[in-house]
C-alpha positions in Angstrom: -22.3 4.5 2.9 -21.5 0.4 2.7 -19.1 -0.7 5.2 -15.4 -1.1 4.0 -13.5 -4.2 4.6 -9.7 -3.4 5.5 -9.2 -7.1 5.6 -10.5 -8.3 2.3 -8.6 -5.3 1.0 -6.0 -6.0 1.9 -5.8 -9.8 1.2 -7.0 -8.8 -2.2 -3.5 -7.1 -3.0 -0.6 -8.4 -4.7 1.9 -10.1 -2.1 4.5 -7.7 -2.6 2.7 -5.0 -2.2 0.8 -6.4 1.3 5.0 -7.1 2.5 5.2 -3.0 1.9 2.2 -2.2 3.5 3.3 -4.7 6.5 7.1 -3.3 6.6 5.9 0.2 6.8 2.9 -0.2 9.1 3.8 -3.2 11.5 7.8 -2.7 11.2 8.0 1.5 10.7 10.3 0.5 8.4 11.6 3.7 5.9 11.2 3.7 2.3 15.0 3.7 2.3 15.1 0.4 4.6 11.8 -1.2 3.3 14.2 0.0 -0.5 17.6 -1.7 1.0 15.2 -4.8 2.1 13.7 -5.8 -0.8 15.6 -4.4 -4.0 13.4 -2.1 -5.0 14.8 1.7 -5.9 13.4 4.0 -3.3 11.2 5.7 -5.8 9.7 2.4 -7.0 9.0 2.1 -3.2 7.6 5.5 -2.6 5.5 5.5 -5.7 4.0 1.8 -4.9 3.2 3.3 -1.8 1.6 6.1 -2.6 -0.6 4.6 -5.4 -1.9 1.9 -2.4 -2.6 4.8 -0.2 -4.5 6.5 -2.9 -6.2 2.7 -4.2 -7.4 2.3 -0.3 -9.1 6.4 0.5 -10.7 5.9 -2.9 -11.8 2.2 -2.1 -12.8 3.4 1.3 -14.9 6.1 0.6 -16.3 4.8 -2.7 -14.2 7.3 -4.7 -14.2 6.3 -8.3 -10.2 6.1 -9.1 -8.9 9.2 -11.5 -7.0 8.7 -14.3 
């Protein structure tokens, strides 16, 4: 298996979503606060979320992404 590069990932995504990743991770912000702090809806939140948690397992483990 090829090494994965967290940092190159992550540098590779849009900036909003590497501020959501940062607020939840470095901040343990809530999808409510990280919702409240940047004007999203919480479900826009949660479901941005959730699709760069899926991006990076599948991009880490050389999953091909399902449609």
């Amino acid at each position: 298996m090829a090494s994965f590069d967290l940092h190159a990932w992550f540098r590779s995504l849009e900036p909003t979503d590497q501020w959501l990743i940062e607020w939840r991770t470095q901040h343990d912000l809530s999808i409510k606060e990280i919702a409240a702090r940047s004007g999203l809806s919480q479900s826009a939140v949660a479901e941005r979320l959730a699709r760069l948690r899926e991006r990076l397992v599948n991009e880490a483990w050389g999953t091909p992404p399902q449609a």
